[in-house]
Residue, then its C-alpha position, 0 to 999 in steps of 0.5 A: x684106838x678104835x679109829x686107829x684100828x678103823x683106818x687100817x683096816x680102810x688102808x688095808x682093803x684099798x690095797x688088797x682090792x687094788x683101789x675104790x670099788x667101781x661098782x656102786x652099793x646095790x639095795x640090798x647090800x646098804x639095808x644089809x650094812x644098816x641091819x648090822x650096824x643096829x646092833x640091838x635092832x631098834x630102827x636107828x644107828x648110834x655113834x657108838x653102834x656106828x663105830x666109824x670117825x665121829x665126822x664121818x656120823x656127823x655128815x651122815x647124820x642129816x638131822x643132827x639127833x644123834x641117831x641114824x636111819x635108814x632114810x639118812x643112810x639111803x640118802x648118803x648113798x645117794x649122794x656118793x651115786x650122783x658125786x662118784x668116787x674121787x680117787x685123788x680125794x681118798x688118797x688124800x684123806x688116807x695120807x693126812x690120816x696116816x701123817x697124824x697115826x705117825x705124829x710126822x711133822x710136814x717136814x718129815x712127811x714130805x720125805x716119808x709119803x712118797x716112800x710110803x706110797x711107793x710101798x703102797x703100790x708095790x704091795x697092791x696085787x698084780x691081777x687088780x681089776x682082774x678079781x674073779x675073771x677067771x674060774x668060768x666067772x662072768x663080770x657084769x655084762x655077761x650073755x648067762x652063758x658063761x661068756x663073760x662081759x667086763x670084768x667083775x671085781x674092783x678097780x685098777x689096772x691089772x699088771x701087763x703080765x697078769x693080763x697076759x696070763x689072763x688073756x692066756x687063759x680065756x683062750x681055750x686053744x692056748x697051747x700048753x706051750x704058750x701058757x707055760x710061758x706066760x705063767x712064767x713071766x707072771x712069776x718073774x714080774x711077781x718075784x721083781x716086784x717083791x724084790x723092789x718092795x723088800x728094798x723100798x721098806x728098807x729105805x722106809x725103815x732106816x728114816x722111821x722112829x721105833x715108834x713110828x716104824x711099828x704102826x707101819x708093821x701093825x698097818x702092813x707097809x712095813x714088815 
């Protein structure tokens, strides 16, 4: 139940955050992730403090003992650093994981995975890649003074009508005119790309079993 419940909550935030992260996990931020694994702060993590896939323990730990520090959670970052993310590879592990939560066969997945990944890209947010731009907010790159450089935020293109809006906004001398305009292009691609998501869910729906249709609820492709 737990790895179940572990790999909705991965499929979750790739959708929600348009993709993988492009910023890669600073000092601070992994020490942060091994203190609250180490839930009784003894220095190491155990399988079950780790809470994760047990393959995924095992690759992290190096030692084989059972047990992971800090120097094998600072070594797997490493690793990811010098190898970079592969889209193409997690898209790939979550379809296999989502092919063996619905029990498909490979018949049956290779007519279910291409309408569950059109759903999956409706579903991500029109302003992916966009996260934080606005609101006076700088991505990294920025001079300090509120001149922003590259966009802060994760991964994925922004939808054109979101990066309209955006570019509207950035420009102080945009008239109200204008800006009305591109908020209501926004809306209109919003309101279009929901009506494609509501018909491709019916589609989904009407080649799922009960069973199956209600993990796709729980994960949130299906509604």
């Amino acid at each position: 139940m737990r790895r179940k419940l572990g790999w909705m909550t991965l499929m979750a935030c790739w959708l929600l955050l348009g993709g993988l992260p492009t910023a890669e996990a600073q000092p601070g931020e992994r020490e942060g992730r091994f203190d609250r694994m180490d839930q009784n702060s003894d220095g190491v993590v155990t399988a079950e403090e780790f809470g994760g896939p047990a393959e995924r323990f095992a690759r992290l730990d190096a030692d084989g003992d059972g047990k992971l520090t800090r120097e094998e959670m600072r070594s797997s970052f490493q690793r990811q650093r010098g190898e970079g993310w592969d889209p193409g590879r997690w898209r790939d592990m979550m379809n296999e994981r989502m092919k063996e939560t619905l029990g498909a066969s490979d018949e049956e997945w290779a007519v279910l995975q291409p309408k569950i990944e059109k759903i999956n890209e409706l579903r991500m947010p029109m302003a992916t890649g966009m996260m934080f731009g606005g609101f006076g907010m700088r991505g990294r790159g920025g001079d300090g003074d509120g001149n922003r450089g590259p966009r802060a935020g994760f991964g994925g293109e922004p939808a054109p009508e979101a990066a309209a809006l955006q570019e509207a906004l950035d420009n102080q001398n945009t008239s109200a005119e204008s800006l009305q305009e591109k908020l209501d292009a926004f809306r209109k691609a919003a309101a279009d790309r929901e009506a494609k998501l509501k018909e491709a869910r019916e589609e989904l729906r009407e080649l799922v079993t009960p069973r199956q249709e209600a993990l796709l609820v729980l994960n949130g492709t299906l509604d």
